[in-house]
N, CA, C and O atoms as a GROMACS GRO file, in nm:
protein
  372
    1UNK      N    1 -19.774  -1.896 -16.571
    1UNK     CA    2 -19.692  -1.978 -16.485
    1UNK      C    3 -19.684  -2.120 -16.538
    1UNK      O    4 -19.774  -2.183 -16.593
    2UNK      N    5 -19.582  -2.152 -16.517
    2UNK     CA    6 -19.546  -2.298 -16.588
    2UNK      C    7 -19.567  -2.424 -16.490
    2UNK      O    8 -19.456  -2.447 -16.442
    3UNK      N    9 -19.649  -2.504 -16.445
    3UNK     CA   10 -19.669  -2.627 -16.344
    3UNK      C   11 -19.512  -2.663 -16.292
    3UNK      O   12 -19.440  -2.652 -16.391
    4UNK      N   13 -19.445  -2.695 -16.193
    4UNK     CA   14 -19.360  -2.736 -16.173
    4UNK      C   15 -19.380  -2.856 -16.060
    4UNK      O   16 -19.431  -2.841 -15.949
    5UNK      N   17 -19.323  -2.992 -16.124
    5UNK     CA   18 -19.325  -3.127 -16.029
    5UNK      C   19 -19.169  -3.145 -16.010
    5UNK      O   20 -19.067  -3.116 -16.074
    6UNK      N   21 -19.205  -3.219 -15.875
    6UNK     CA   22 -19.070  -3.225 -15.797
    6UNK      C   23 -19.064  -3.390 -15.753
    6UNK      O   24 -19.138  -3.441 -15.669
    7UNK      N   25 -18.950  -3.467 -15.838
    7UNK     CA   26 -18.940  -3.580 -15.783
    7UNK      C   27 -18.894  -3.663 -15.691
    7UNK      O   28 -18.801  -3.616 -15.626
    8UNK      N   29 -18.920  -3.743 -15.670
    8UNK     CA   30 -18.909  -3.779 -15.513
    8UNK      C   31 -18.779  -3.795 -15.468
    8UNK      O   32 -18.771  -3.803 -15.346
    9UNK      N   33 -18.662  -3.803 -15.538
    9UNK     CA   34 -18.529  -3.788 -15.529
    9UNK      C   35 -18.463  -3.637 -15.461
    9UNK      O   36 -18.377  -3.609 -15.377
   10UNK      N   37 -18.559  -3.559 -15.549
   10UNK     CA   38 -18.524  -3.442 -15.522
   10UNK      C   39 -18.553  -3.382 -15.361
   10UNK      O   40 -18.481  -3.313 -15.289
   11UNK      N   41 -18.695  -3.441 -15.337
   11UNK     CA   42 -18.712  -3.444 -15.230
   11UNK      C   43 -18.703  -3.518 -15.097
   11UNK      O   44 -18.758  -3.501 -14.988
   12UNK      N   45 -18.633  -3.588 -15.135
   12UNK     CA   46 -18.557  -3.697 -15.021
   12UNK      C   47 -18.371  -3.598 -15.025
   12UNK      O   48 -18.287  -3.629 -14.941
   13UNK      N   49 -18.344  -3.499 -15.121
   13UNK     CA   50 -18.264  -3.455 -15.109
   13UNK      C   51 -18.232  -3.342 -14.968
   13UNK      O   52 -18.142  -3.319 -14.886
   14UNK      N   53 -18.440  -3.270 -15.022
   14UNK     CA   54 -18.408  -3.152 -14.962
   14UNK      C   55 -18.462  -3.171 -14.791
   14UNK      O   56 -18.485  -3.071 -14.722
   15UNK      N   57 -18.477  -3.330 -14.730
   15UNK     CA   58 -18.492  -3.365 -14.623
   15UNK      C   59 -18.346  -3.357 -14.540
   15UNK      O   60 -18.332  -3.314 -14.426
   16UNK      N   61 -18.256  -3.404 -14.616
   16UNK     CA   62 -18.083  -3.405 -14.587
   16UNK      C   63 -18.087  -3.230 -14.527
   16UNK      O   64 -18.062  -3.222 -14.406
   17UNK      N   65 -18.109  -3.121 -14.582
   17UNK     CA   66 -18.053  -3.048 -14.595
   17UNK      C   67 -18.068  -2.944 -14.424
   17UNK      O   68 -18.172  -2.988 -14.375
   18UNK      N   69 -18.022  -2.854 -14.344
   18UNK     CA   70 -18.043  -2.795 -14.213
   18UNK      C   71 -18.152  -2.670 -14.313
   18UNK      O   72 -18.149  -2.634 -14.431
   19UNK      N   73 -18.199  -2.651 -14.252
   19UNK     CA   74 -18.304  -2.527 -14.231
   19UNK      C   75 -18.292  -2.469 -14.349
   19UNK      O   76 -18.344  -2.507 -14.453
   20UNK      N   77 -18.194  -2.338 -14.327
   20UNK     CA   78 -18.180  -2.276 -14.435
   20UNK      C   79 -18.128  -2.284 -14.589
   20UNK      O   80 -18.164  -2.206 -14.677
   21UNK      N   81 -18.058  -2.367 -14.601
   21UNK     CA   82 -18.058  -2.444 -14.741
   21UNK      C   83 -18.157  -2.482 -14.807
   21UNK      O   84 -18.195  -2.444 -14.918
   22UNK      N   85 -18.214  -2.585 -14.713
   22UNK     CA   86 -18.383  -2.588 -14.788
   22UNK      C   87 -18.470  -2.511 -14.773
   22UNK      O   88 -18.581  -2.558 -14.794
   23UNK      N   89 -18.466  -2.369 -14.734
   23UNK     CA   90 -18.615  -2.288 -14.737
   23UNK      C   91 -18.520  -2.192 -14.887
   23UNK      O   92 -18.578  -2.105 -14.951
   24UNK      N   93 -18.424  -2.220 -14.905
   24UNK     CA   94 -18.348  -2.147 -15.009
   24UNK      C   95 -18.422  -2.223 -15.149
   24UNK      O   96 -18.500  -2.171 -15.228
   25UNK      N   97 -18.373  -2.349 -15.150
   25UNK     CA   98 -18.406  -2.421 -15.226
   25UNK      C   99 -18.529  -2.458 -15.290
   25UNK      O  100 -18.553  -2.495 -15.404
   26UNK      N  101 -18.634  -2.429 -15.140
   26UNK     CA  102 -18.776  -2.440 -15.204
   26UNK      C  103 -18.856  -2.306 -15.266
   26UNK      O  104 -18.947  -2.304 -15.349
   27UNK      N  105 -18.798  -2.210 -15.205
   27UNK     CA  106 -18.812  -2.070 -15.232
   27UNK      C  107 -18.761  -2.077 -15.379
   27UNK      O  108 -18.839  -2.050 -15.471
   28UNK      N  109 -18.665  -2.104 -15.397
   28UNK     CA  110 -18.600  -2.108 -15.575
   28UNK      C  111 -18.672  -2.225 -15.684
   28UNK      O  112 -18.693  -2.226 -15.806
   29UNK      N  113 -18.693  -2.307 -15.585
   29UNK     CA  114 -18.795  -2.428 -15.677
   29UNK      C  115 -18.912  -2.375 -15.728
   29UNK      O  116 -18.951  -2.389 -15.844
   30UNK      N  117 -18.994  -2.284 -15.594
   30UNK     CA  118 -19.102  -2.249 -15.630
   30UNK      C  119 -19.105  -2.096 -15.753
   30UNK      O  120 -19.202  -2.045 -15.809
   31UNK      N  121 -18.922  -2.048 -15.761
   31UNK     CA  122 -18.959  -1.918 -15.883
   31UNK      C  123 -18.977  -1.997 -16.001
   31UNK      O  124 -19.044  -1.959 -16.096
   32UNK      N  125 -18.912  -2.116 -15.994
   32UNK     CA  126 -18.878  -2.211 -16.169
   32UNK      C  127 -19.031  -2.189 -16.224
   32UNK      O  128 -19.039  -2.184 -16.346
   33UNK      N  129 -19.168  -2.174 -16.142
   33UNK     CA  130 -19.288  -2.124 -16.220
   33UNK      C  131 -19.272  -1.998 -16.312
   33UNK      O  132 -19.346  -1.982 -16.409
   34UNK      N  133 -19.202  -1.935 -16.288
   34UNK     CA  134 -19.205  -1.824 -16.358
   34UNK      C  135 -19.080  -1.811 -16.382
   34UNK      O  136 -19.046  -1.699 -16.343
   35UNK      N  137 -18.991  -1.869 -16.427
   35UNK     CA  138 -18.832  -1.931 -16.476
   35UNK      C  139 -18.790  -1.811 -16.423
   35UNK      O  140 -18.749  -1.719 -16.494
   36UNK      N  141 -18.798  -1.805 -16.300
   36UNK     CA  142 -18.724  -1.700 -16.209
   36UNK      C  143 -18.581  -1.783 -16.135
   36UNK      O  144 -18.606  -1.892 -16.085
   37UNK      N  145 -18.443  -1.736 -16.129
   37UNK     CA  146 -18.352  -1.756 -16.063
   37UNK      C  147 -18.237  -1.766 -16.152
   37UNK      O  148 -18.221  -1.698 -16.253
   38UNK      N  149 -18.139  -1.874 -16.096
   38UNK     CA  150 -17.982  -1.864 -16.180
   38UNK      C  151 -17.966  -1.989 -16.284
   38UNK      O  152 -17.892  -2.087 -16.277
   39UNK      N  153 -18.065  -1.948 -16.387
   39UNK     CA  154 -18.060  -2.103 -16.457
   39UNK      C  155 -17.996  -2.074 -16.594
   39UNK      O  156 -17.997  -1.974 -16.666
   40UNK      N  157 -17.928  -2.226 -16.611
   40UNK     CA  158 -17.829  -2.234 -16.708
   40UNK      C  159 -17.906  -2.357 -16.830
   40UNK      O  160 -18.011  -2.415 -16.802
   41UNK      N  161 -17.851  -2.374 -16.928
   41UNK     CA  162 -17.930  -2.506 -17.029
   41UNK      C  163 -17.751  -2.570 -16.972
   41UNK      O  164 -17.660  -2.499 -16.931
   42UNK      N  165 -17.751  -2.693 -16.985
   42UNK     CA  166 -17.641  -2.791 -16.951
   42UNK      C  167 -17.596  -2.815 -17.123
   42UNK      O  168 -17.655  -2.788 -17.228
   43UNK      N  169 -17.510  -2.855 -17.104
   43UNK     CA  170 -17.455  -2.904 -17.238
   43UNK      C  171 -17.409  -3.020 -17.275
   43UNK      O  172 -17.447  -3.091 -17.182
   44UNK      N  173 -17.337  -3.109 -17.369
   44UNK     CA  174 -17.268  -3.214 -17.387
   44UNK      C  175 -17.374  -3.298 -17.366
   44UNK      O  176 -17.489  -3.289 -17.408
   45UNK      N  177 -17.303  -3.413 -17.272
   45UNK     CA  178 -17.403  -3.574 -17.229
   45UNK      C  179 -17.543  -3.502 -17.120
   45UNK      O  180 -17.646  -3.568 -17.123
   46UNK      N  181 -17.543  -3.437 -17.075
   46UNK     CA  182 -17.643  -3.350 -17.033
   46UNK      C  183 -17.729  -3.246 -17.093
   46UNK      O  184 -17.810  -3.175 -17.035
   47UNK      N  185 -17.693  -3.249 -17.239
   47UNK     CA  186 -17.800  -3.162 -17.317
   47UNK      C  187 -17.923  -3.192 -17.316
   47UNK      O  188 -17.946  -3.313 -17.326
   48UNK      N  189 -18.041  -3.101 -17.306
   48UNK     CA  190 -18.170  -3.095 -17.249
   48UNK      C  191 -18.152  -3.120 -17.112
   48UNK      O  192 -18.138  -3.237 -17.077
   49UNK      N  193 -18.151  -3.057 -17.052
   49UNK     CA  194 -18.137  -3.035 -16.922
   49UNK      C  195 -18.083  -2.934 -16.879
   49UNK      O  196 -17.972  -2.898 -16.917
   50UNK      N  197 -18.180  -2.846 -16.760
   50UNK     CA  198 -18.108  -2.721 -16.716
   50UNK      C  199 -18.129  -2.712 -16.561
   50UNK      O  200 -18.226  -2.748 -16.495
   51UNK      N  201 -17.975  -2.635 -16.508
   51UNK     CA  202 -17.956  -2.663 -16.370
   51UNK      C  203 -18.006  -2.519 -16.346
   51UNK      O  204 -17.993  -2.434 -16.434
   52UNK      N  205 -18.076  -2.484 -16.196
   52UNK     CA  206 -18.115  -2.360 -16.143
   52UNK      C  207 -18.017  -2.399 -16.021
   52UNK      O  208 -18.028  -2.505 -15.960
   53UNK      N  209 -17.886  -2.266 -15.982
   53UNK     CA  210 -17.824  -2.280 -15.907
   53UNK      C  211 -17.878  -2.183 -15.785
   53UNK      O  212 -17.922  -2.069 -15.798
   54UNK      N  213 -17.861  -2.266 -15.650
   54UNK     CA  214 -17.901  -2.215 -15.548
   54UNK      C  215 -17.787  -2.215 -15.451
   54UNK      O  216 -17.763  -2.326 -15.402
   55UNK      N  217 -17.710  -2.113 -15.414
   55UNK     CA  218 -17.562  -2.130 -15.324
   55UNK      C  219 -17.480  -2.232 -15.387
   55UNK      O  220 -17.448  -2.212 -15.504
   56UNK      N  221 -17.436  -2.355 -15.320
   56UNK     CA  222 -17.366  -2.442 -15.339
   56UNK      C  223 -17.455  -2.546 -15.397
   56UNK      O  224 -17.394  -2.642 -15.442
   57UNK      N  225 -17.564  -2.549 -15.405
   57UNK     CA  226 -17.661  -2.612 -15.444
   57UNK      C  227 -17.743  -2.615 -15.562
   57UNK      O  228 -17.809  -2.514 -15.586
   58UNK      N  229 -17.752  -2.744 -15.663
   58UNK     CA  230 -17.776  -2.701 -15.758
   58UNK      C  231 -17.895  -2.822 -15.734
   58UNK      O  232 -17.898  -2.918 -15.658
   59UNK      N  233 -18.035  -2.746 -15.879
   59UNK     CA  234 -18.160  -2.858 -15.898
   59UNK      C  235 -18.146  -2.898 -16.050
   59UNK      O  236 -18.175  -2.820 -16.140
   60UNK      N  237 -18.105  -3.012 -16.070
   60UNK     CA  238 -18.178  -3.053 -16.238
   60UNK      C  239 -18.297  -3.072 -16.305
   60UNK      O  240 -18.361  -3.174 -16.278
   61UNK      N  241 -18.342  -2.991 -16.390
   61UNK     CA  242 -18.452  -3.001 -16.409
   61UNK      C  243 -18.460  -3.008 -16.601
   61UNK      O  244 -18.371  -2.984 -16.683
   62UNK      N  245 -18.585  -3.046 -16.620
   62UNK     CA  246 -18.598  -3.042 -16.740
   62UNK      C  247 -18.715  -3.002 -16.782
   62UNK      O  248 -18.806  -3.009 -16.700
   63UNK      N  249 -18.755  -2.940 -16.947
   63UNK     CA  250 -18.872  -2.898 -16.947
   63UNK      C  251 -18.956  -3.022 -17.001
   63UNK      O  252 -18.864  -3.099 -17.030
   64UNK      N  253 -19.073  -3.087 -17.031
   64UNK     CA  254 -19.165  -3.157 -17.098
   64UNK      C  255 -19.312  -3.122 -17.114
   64UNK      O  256 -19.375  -3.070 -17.023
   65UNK      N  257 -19.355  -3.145 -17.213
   65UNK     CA  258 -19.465  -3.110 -17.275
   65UNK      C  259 -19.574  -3.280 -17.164
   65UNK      O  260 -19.548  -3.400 -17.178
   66UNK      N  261 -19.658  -3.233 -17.091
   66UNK     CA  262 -19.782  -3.285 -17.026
   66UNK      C  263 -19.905  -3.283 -17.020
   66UNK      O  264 -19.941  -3.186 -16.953
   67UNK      N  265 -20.010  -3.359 -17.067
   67UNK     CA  266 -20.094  -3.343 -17.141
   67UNK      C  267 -20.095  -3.175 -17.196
   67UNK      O  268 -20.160  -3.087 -17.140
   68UNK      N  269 -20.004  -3.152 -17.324
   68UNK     CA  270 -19.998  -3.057 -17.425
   68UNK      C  271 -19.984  -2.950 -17.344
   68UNK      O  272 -20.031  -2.849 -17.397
   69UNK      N  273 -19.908  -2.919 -17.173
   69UNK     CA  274 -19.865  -2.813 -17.140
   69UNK      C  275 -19.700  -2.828 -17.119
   69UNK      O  276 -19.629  -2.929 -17.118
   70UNK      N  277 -19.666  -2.688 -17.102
   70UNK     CA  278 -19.528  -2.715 -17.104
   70UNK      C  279 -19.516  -2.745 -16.956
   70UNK      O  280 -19.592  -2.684 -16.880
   71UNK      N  281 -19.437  -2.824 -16.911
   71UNK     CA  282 -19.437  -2.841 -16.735
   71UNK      C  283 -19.227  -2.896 -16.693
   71UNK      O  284 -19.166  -2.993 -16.738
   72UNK      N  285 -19.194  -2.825 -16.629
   72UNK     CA  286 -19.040  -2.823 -16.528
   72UNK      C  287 -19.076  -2.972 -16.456
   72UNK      O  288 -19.191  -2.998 -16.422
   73UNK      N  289 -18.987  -3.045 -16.442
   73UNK     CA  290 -18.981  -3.190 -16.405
   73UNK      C  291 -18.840  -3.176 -16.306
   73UNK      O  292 -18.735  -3.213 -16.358
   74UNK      N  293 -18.835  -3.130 -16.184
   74UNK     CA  294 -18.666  -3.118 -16.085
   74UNK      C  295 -18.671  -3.279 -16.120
   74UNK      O  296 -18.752  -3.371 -16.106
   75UNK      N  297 -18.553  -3.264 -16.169
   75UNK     CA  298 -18.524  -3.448 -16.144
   75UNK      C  299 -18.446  -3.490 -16.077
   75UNK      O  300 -18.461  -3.604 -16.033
   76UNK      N  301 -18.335  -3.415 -16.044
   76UNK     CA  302 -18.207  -3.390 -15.930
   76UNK      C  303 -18.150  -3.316 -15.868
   76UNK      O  304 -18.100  -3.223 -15.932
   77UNK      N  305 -18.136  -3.318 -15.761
   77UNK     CA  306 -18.062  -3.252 -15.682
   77UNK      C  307 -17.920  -3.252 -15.605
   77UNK      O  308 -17.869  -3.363 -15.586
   78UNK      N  309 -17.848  -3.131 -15.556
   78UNK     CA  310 -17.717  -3.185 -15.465
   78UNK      C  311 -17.655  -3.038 -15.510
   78UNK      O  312 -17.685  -2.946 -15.585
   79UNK      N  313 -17.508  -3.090 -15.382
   79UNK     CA  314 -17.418  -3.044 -15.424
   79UNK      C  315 -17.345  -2.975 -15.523
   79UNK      O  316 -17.308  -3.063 -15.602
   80UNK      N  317 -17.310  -2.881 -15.556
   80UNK     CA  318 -17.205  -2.869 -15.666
   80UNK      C  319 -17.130  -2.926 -15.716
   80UNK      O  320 -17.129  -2.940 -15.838
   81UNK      N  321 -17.033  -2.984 -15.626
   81UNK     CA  322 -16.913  -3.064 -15.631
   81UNK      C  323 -16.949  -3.210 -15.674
   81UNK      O  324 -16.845  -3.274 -15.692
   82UNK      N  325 -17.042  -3.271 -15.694
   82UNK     CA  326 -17.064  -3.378 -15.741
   82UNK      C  327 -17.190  -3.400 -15.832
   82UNK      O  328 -17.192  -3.489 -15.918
   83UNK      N  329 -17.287  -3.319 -15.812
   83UNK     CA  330 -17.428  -3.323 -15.926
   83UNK      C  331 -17.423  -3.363 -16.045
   83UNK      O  332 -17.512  -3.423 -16.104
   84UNK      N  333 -17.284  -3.321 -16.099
   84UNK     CA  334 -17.312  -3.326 -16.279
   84UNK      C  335 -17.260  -3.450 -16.285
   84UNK      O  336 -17.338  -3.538 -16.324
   85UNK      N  337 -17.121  -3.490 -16.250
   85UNK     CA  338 -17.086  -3.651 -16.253
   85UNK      C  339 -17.190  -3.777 -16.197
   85UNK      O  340 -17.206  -3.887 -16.251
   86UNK      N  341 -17.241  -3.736 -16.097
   86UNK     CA  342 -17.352  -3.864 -16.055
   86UNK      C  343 -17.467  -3.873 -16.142
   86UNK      O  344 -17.506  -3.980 -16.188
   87UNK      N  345 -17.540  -3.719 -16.174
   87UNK     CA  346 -17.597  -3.738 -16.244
   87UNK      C  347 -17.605  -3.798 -16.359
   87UNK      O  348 -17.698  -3.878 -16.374
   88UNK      N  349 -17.486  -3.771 -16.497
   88UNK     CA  350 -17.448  -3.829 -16.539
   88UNK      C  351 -17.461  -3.987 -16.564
   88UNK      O  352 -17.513  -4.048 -16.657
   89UNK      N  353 -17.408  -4.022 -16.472
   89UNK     CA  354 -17.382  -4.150 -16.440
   89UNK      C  355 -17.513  -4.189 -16.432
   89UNK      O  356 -17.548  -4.274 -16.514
   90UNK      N  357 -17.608  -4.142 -16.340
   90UNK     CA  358 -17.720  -4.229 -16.321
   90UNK      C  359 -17.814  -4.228 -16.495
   90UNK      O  360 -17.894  -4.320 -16.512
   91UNK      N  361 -17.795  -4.126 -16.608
   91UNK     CA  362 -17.890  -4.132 -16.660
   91UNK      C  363 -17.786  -4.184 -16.817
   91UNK      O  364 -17.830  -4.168 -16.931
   92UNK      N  365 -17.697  -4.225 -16.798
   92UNK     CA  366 -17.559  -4.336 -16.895
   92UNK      C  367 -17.634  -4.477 -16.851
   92UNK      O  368 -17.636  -4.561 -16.941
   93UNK      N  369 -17.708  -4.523 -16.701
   93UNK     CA  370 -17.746  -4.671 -16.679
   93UNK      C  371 -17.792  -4.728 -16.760
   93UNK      O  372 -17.823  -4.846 -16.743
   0.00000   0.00000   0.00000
């Protein structure tokens, strides 16, 4: 199983969300240990980085090496309709 940390963005996301979205979301956060679910590698200005899609809902995550293990870092969360452009944007600052 691979450590998976969840940053605080992500989780100020999944406070927004009604009930079942987030027991979806944490349920799918918690397969990324065992790179279980609908995950893609991103491409272009988002290369290194891969989204695990949950409904309409997608998590960004990335892999990094921590003290010499491999460890999943969610770094963002949201929507479909807007994730990849904000994201984007926030990591162009």
């Amino acid at each position: 199983m691979i450590p998976v940390r969840i940053q605080q963005e992500v989780l100020d996301y999944l406070k927004l969300l009604a009930p079942q979205p987030r027991h979806a979301l944490k349920v799918a956060i918690k397969g990324l240990a065992q790179e279980k679910g609908d995950i893609k590698a991103l491409c272009d200005e988002l290369e290194g980085f891969n989204r695990l899609r949950v409904g309409s809902n997608r998590v960004i995550f990335e892999y990094q090496l921590i003290d010499e293990k491999r460890t999943i870092t969610c770094v963002f969360a949201g929507p479909r309709k807007w994730i990849y452009e904000v994201f984007h944007n926030r990591i162009s600052e």
